[in-house]
Phi, psi and omega in degrees: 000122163275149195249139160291138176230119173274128193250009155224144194269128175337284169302137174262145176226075164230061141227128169284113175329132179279087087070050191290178164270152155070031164268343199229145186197114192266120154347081172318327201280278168311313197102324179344118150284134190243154179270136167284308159328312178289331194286288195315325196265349165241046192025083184356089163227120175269143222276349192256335189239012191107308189294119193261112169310171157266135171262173172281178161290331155297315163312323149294342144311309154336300193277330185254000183241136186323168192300125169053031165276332185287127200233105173310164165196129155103084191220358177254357145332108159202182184257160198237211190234033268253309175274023184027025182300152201205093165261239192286351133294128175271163195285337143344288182302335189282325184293333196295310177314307176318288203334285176289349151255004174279301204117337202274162166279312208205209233225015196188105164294118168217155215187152154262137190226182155235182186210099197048054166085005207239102167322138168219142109330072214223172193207110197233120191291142159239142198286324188259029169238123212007086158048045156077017203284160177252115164245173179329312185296310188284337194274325151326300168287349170285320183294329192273341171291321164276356165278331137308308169320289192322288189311325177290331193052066191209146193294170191235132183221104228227150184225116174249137191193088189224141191256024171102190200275153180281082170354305185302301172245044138073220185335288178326316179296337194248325165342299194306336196299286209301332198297266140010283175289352181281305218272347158299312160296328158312314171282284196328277179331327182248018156075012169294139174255171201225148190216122186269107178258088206255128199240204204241118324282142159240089195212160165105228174279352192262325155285308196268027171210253222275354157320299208265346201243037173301174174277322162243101170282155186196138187222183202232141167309117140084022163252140169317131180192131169156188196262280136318144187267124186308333157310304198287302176293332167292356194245357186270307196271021187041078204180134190257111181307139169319147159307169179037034169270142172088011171274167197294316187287000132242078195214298183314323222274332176276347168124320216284343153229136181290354197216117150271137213215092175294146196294005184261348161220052175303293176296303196311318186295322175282334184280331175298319237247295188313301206296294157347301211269351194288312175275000000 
């Protein structure tokens, strides 16, 4: 019996295939390997389980306000060091550094905009300038963005992702919460509304003042939310947490946000929430 024998290999591999980088993203939720092209074309959502990446602050300006609506404010805002603080760093150097890998004034955008035609007031947290933390800067610029709202007589809409108050200045830091929560009782009392969009994370001073104190709360599936970090609670009460505890889909369930609001349908759904609270 004769055997076929191929004495040449079908493929040729003595070139190794080429690779770009940062073309490929493996699911945390799933494992999926995902085309980044694709995740971008599905405002990074992932297409097989769901699992909403974290985005900027920009990128939610992108996605929710109309083409060329946004008009930045308050952009000469910034912080200084009042409390000469120093860890392992002095805080100078740490803002110099945010400054030059952002791109940011701060830890917080705000602007006016529309959303499918409806005027807003807004404020969009950005995460990746020291962890979203609220300093002086962020509890400012929330006050002057409701404070648009006020004059303007136009909703308020604030997207929070913050990892809690800003360490570096202490006091000054947990001062914005009451700050904050005054000029908010304010829209309420003249019947402006206000709509809190809490995204993955939301925890710390930032959850326990102006996150929580929407006319409407709302969250993005499977984002972290609550005051304390579950770690930090698991080492207090000696105790191994439920899965999914402090995600948004069990956080609705105790009251504490009305809606999970997947991000692809994010605008169509806040122009429903505007028309609503408008007529």
């Amino acid at each position: 019996m004769a055997w076929f024998i191929r004495n040449k290999q079908n493929i040729e591999d003595t070139q190794p295939a080429y690779m770009p980088d940062g073309l490929w993203t493996k699911c945390p939720s799933c494992g999926e390997v995902l085309y980044k092209k694709q995740m971008e074309d599905n405002n990074y959502v992932c297409v097989k389980c769901g699992h909403h990446f974290r985005i900027s602050g920009a990128d939610y300006i992108n996605l929710l306000t109309d083409e060329g609506s946004f008009t930045e404010t308050y952009t000469n805002i910034k912080s200084s060091d009042p409390l000469i603080f120093s860890d392992t760093k002095d805080y100078p150097s740490r803002l110099t550094e945010a400054y030059n890998k952002t791109g940011l004034n701060d830890a917080i955008t705000t602007g006016l905009a529309k959303i499918n035609g409806y005027n807003i007031s807004l404020a969009v947290m950005n995460f990746n300038f020291i962890g979203g933390s609220m300093g002086s800067v962020v509890g400012e610029k929330i006050y002057r963005a409701a404070k648009d709202s006020l004059e303007k007589k136009i909703p308020l809409l604030i997207i929070s992702a913050s990892g809690g108050a800003r360490m570096q200045e202490a006091a000054l830091s947990l001062m914005q919460m009451p700050k904050c929560a005054a000029i908010l009782a304010e829209l309420k009392n003249n019947g402006i509304p206000y709509i809190s969009l809490l995204t993955d994370p939301t925890t710390g001073g930032v959850t326990a003042s102006y996150a929580m104190l929407g006319d409407l709360n709302i969250a993005e599936p499977g984002a972290l939310i609550g005051f304390a970090g579950p770690r930090v609670i698991e080492q207090t009460i000696r105790k191994k947490l439920p899965p999914g505890f402090q995600r948004s889909e069990t956080v609705i369930e105790t009251g504490f946000i009305d809606a999970i609001v997947n991000r692809n349908e994010l605008k169509s759904m806040l122009t429903i929430f505007l028309k609503w609270f408008i007529n």
